[in-house]
Structure formats: structure tokens, C-alpha cells
ZAMARGU-4260 file (C-alpha; in steps of 0.2 Angstrom, whole numbers, plus 5000, padded with zeros to 4 digits):
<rodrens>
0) 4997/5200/5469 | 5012/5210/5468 | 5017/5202/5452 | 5002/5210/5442 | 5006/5227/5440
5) 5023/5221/5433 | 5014/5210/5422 | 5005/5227/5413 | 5020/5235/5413 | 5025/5226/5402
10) 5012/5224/5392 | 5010/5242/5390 | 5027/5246/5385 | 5027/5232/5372 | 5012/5238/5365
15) 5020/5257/5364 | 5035/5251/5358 | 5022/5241/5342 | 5012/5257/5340 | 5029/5268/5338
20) 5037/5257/5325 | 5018/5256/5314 | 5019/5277/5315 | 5035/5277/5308 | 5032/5264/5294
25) 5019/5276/5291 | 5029/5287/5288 | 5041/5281/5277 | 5026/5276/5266 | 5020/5294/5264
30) 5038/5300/5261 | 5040/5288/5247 | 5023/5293/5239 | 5028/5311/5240 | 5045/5308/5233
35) 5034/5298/5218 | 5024/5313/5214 | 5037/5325/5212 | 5046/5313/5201 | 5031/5309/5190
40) 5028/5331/5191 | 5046/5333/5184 | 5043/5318/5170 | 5027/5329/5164 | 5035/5344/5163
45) 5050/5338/5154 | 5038/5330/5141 | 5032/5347/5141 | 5043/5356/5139 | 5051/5344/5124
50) 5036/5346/5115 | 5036/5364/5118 | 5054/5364/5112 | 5049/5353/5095 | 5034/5364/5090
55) 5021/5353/5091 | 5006/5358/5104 | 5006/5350/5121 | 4990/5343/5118 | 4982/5335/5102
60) 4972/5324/5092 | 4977/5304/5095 | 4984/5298/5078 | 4979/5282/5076 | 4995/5267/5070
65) 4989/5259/5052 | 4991/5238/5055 | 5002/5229/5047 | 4999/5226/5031 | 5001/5207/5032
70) 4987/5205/5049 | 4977/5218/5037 | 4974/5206/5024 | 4960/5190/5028 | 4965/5174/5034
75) 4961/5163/5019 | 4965/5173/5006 | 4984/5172/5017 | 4983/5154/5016 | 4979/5151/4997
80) 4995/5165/4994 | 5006/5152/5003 | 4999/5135/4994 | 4997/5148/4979 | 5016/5148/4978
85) 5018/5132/4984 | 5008/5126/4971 | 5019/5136/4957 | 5036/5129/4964 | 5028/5111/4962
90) 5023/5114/4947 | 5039/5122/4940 | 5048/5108/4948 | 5036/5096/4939 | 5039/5105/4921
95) 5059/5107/4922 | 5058/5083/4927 | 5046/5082/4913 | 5059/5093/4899 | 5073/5083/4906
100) 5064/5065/4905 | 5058/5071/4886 | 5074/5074/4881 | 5081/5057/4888 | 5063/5048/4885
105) 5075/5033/4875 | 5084/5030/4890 | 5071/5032/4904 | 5059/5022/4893 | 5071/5008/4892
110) 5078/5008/4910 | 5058/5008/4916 | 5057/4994/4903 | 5070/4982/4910 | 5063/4986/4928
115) 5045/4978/4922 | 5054/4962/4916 | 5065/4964/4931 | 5050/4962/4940 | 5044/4948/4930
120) 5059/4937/4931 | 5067/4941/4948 | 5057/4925/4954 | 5063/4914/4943 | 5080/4921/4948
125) 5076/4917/4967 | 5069/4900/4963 | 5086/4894/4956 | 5095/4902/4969 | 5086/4891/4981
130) 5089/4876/4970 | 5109/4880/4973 | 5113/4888/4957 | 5125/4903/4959 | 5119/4920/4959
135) 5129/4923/4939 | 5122/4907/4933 | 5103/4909/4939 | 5104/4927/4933 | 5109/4924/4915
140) 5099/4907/4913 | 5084/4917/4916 | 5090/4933/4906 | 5092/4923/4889 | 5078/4911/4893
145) 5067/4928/4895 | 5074/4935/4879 | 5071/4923/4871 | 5053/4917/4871 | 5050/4934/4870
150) 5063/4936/4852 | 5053/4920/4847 | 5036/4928/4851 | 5038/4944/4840 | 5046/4934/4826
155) 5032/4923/4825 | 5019/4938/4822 | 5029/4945/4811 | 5029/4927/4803 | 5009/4922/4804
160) 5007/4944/4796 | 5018/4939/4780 | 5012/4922/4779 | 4992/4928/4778 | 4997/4948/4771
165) 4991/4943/4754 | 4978/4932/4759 | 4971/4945/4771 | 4973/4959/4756 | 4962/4949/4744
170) 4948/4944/4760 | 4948/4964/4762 | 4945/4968/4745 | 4930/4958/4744 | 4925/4964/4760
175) 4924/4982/4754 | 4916/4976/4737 | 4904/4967/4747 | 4902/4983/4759 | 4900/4992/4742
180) 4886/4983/4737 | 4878/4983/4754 | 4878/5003/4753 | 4871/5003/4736 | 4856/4994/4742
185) 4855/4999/4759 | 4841/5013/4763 | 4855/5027/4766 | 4851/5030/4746 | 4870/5031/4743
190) 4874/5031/4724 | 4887/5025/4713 | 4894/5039/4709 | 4895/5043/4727 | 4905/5029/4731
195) 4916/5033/4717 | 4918/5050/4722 | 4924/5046/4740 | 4935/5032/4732 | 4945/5044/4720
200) 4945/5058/4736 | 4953/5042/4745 | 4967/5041/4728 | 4971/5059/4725 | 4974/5063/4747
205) 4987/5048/4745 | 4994/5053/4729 | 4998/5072/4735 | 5004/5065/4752 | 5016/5054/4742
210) 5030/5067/4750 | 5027/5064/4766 | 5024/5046/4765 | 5043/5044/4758 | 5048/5056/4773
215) 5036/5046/4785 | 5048/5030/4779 | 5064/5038/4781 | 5060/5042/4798 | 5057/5024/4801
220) 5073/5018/4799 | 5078/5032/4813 | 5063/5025/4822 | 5071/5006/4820 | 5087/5011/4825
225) 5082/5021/4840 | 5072/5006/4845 | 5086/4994/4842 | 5097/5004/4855 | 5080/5004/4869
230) 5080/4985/4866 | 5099/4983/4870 | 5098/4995/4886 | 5084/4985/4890 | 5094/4970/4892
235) 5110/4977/4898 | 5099/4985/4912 | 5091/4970/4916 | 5105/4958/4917 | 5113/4971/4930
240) 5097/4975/4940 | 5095/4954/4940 | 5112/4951/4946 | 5115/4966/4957 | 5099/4975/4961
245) 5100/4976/4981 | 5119/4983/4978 | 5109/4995/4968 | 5095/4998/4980 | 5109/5001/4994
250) 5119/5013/4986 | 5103/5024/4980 | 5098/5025/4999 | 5113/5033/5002 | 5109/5048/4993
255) 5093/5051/5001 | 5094/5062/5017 | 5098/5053/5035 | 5081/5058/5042 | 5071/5052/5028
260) 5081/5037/5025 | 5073/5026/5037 | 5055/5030/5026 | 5062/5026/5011 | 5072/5011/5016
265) 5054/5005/5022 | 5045/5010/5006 | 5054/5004/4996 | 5054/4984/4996 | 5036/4985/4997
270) 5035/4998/4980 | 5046/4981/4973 | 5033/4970/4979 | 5018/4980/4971 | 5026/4981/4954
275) 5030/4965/4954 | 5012/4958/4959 | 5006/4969/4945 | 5014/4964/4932 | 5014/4947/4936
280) 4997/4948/4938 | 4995/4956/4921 | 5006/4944/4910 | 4993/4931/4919 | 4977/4939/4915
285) 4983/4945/4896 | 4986/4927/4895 | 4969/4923/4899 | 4962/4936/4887 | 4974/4930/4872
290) 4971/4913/4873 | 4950/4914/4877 | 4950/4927/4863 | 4961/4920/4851 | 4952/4903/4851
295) 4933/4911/4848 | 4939/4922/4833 | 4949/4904/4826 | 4933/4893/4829 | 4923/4908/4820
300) 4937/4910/4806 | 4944/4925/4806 | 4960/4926/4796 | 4977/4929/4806 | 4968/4924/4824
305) 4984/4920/4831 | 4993/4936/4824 | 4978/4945/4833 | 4978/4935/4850 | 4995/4942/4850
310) 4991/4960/4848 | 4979/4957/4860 | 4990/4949/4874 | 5000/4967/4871 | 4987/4978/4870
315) 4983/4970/4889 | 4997/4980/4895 | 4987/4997/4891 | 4974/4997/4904 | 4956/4999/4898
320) 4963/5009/4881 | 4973/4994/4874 | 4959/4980/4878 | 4945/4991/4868 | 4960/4994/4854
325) 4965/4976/4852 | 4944/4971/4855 | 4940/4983/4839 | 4952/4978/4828 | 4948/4959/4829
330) 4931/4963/4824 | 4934/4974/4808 | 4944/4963/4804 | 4930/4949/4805 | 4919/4961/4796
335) 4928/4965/4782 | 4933/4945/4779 | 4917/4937/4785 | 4903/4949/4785 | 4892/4958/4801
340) 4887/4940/4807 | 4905/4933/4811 | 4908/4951/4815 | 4892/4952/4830 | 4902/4935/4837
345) 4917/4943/4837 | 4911/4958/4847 | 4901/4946/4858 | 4918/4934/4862 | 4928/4949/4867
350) 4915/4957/4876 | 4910/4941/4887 | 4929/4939/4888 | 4935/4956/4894 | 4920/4959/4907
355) 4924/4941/4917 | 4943/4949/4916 | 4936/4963/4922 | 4926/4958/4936 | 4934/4941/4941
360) 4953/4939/4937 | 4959/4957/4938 | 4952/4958/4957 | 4958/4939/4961 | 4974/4939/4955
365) 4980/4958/4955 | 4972/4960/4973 | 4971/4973/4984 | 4990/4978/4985 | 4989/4986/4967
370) 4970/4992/4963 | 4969/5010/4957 | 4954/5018/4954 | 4946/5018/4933 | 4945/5036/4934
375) 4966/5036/4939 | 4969/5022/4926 | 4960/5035/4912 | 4969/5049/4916 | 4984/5041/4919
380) 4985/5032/4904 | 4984/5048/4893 | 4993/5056/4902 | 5007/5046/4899 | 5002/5041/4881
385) 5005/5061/4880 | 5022/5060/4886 | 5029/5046/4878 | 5017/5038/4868 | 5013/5020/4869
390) 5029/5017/4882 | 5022/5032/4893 | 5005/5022/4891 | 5012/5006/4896 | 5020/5010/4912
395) 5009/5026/4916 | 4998/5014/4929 | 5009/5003/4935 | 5020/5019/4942 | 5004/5027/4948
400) 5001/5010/4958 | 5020/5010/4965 | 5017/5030/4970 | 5000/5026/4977 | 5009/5010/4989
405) 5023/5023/4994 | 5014/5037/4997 | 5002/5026/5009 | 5018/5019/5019 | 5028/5036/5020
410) 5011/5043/5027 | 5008/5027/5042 | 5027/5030/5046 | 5026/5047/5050 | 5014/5046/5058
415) 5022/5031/5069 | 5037/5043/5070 | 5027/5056/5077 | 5018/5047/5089 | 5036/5039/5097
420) 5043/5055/5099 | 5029/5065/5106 | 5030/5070/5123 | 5022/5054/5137 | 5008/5062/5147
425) 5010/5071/5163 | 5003/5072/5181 | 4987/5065/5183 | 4987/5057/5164 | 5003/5048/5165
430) 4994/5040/5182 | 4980/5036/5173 | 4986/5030/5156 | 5002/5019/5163 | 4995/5001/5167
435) 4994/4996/5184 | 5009/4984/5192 | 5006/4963/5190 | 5005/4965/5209 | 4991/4976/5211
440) 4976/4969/5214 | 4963/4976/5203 | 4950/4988/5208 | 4935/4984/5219
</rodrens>
């Protein structure tokens, strides 16, 4: 028992010695405070006494910050300023590609020329190098075997025209007699002496052009010469891009940028691929057309039906535009030579021709690797043909199908690019998006 009060002795002086350091924190906290005030009472009266010093009144009206001019102005009309410009650089870029291909539309024209026949013999060119023929041999064996069945086709039209020119010139003139006659009985009440009026309108027009129908030749034989020189570009070209095209491929990948070069390496066979389904597939269908065509307006005896299944097989390398062309001008031609019967079955074996090409062989054979919309084919086609006339109309859709087949692949890679280097999930998500070990037994 003696113990106890020693025990609260203890205690006691223990809890003193708690209470005495607590007052003396306590202490230091109001000092601290105090010496806070008098430094925040200094502060103010320096600022003041500054203001005092400057002039300006101690107290005033709160002068509000005008924003920045750029948060100031709305959010959309912000982003159309930036595609604004955007826009204008594109299209500034676009103008300054378009001046330098007009002024080097010979060249460009004939480069683009030997990549369609490129496209349209490289085959062959695989299929002998399959057979064990060298690369050299296969190459130029089906470079002049190319040149010349097509040589021997245009010398043929040229041949069947002069055979039938005169032929054709006396079937017109009694067509147009006969179309006189029809007028002058038909119940349009057209006169005599109308018809003769338009007729000598017709003579004097020629007669005071007669100027520029002699200038109109002269340029012609510029016009020849500039076309012999795209012909021999045209096969130079094609011989190298035959022989040597993935050389060529190679070293145009190396100017393209590092980062985008896996993209392009990627786009680019399958660009090859696209033109060359197309214009496989539209030697084949203008084939079809040619022949179907060609063998109604000979069985309905039209003059110079093979000279026109010619000009149509051509005129099926102009989408939509070249098929109507080619179409009209078979049937004038029945209908001045033959009359409005032969002419209705001319129109009739063309029409039933083109809509089963239409319909049938373009989507069978072209597919879907080259399909572009009517609407793009339309506008594409004059837009070229506003470039660069019939050539610009030419190759106008098969570049809009090779852009549309790039731009479709550059966009899936990308994207694949961008989902191999994101950031792998975190936490709670990596735990529940990683697949569970073989060992594991599945859940209950």
C-alpha cells in the first residue's frame, strides 16, 4: 500500500510536465500570429503609401481586364478560320500542281499513258517469266507484240475510213436529200426556200472561216508532231517500267519521309493492283461492247460497221461520256444512210448492249476493288476532260479509283498504328482485359 502514493506522484508530475509544454506551444502560436499581423500591417501601409507616392488614390473603382482577343471570338467561327486557311493552302498547292502539269501535259500524258499499258501487259510479262524466259526477253516480246496489234489496229481504221470515205460521202448526200424531202412534207411547214436559206448560211459561215480552217490545219501538223513524240515516250516508258518497274518503285520510296514510308510502301502494290484490275477489266468489257455492237449495226447495214466498233471499243475507255458518244454517232450514221428505221435498231442495239454492260459485266468483272460512284465518274471525267482533254478524260477515273484504294488503306493503317502504340490499360482494366492463364480454371 505504500507503493500507491508513489504511483500518483508520478502521474501527477507527468501530467504537469504535458500541461506545461501545451501552454508553451501556445504560446509560440500566438507569437507567430502577432508577428503575422504586423507584417501584413507593414505590407498595407507600404502599398499605401506607394500609391500615395504615384498619385493615384488609395482606394478606387475595380478596372476590369478586357479578354484576350482570340477566347473573345466564338468557337466555330475559330475553327472555320483555321480549315479557312487550310483550305486556301490546299488549294494554292492544288493550283501551282495543276500549272506545272499544263505546262508539261505532253509528258505527263504520256508517262500516265505507258502506266495503263504497263498495267495491261505486266501479266503477260509474269506469265513468260514463269515459263523460264529471262526478264529482257519476256519484256520486249511483249512490248512489240503490244505495239503491234495495237499499230495494226489503228492502221486498219484508217484503212476500212478511206476504203468506205466516198462511199459514205454519196450515202450521206442522199440521206440529206432524203431528210430534205422529209422536211418539206413533214407538218413543221418548213419551205423551200427555208431549206435553201439555211443551206447557203451553211456556205457563206465556211467560206468566211476559210482562214481559220487553213490555220486550224497548220496547227495539225503541230498537233501530229506533238503526238508522235507522246507515242514514242509512251513506249520508251513502257519498256523501262516493264523491265524495271520494282527498281523504280524502290527508289521512289526512298524519297517519301521515314515515318510515312511504311504507308506508302503498303499502299502502293495494292494502288498497282486496282489499276491493273481496271483496265483489264475495261479492255474486256470494250471488247464486249465492240464486238455485240459492231455485229448488230453490220447485220442492219450500216456503212463502215467495223470502222465504228472501233471507235466504239475506244470510246469505252471514257466512262459514261465515251459510251453515249460512240452510241450517237453509229446511229446518225445509220440514219442518214439507211433512214429512221435502221436508225431505231441502231439505237435499240446499243442501248440493250450498253445497259447489260452496265448492269452485268462492269460489276462482274471490274468488281468491287475498283467501283466508284456515277456521280464521281461524271465529275471526274470533265474534270479531266477540262484539263487535258480527251487524255485527261481517259485517265481522269482510273486515277480517282487508285486515290480512292489509297486513301482507304493509309486510313485502316493509321489507324492500326495508332492502336499498337497507345498506351495498354491500367490497374483494374489491364486485370480485366488480359486473358486469363491456360492453368486457370474458369470461373464458377
Amino acid at each position: 500500500m505504500s507503493r500507491v502514493p508513489g504511483w500518483f506522484g508520478r502521474i501527477g508530475a507527468g501530467l504537469t510536465e504535458v500541461g506545461e509544454r501545451l501552454d508553451a506551444r501556445r504560446a509560440a502560436a500566438e507569437k507567430d500570429d502577432e508577428i503575422d499581423e504586423i507584417v501584413k500591417d507593414e505590407a498595407a501601409g507600404t502599398d499605401s503609401s506607394s500609391a500615395s507616392l504615384r498619385g493615384a488614390p488609395p482606394e478606387g473603382p475595380v478596372v476590369r481586364v478586357r479578354p484576350d482577343p482570340a477566347t473573345a471570338v466564338p468557337w466555330g467561327m475559330r475553327v472555320a478560320a483555321e480549315a479557312g486557311w487550310r483550305l486556301l493552302v490546299l488549294a494554292g498547292t492544288v493550283w501551282v500542281l495543276m500549272r506545272v502539269i499544263s505546262a508539261v501535259q505532253l509528258v505527263v500524258l504520256a508517262f500516265v499513258s505507258a502506266l495503263l499499258i504497263t498495267a495491261l501487259l505486266q501479266p503477260t510479262v509474269a506469265r513468260l517469266r514463269r515459263y523460264g524466259f529471262p526478264r529482257g526477253l519476256a519484256t520486249a516480246l511483249t512490248a512489240i507484240l503490244g505495239f503491234v496489234i495495237m499499230g495494226l489496229v489503228g492502221w486498219f481504221v484508217v484503212w476500212q475510213v478511206m476504203e468506205n470515205i466516198n462511199n459514205l460521202a454519196d450515202q450521206i448526200q442522199d440521206g440529206i436529200d432524203e431528210l430534205q424531202r422529209w422536211l418539206l412534207n413533214s407538218p413543221f411547214h418548213v419551205t423551200e426556200d427555208q431549206i435553201k436559206d439555211i443551206a447557203k448560211s451553211l456556205r457563206e459561215a465556211v467560206g468566211a472561216n476559210t482562214e481559220e480552217i487553213t490555220s486550224a490545219g497548220l496547227e495539225g501538223v503541230t498537233v501530229i508532231v506533238e503526238a508522235l513524240t507522246g507515242i514514242l515516250l509512251t513506249m520508251f516508258s513502257t519498256l523501262f517500267l516493264l523491265y524495271d518497274g520494282k527498281r523504280i518503285w524502290e527508289w521512289t520510296l526512298k524519297l517519301v519521309p521515314a515515318a510515312a514510308r511504311p504507308g506508302v510502301a503498303g499502299a502502293g502494290p495494292r494502288a498497282w493492283r486496282t489499276l491493273t484490275a481496271y483496265v483489264r477489266g475495261t479492255v474486256i468489257v470494250a471488247l464486249i461492247d465492240a464486238i455485240f455492237i459492231g455485229l448488230g449495226i453490220f447485220f442492219l447495214d450500216v456503212p463502215m460497221a467495223v470502222p465504228l466498233a472501233v471507235f466504239i471499243f475506244l470510246g469505252a475507255f471514257i466512262p459514261l461520256v465515251g459510251a453515249v458518244i460512240s452510241g450517237a454517232l453509229a446511229v446518225v450514221v445509220a440514219l442518214v444512210t439507211q433512214g429512221v428505221f435502221t436508225a431505231v435498231m441502231t439505237l435499240a442495239v446499243v442501248l440493250a448492249v450498253q445497259q447489260i454492260e452496265g448492269h452485268i459485266l462492269q460489276p462482274f468483272i471490274l468488281g468491287r476493288a475498283v467501283r466508284v460512284h456515277p456521280l464521281a465518274v461524271v465529275l471526274s471525267v470533265a474534270a479531266g476532260g477540262m484539263v487535258a482533254g480527251i487524255g485527261g478524260a481517259v485517265v481522269a477515273v482510273p486515277l480517282v479509283a487508285v486515290t480512292n484504294t489509297v486513301v482507304g488503306y493509309l486510313r485502316s493503317h493509321s489507324r492500326e498504328a495508332a492502336l499498337r502504340y497507345a498506351p495498354g490499360p491500367h490497374g483494374s482494366t489491364a486485370a480485366t482485359a488480359s486473358p486469363p492463364p491456360e492453368d486457370t480454371p474458369p470461373p464458377a
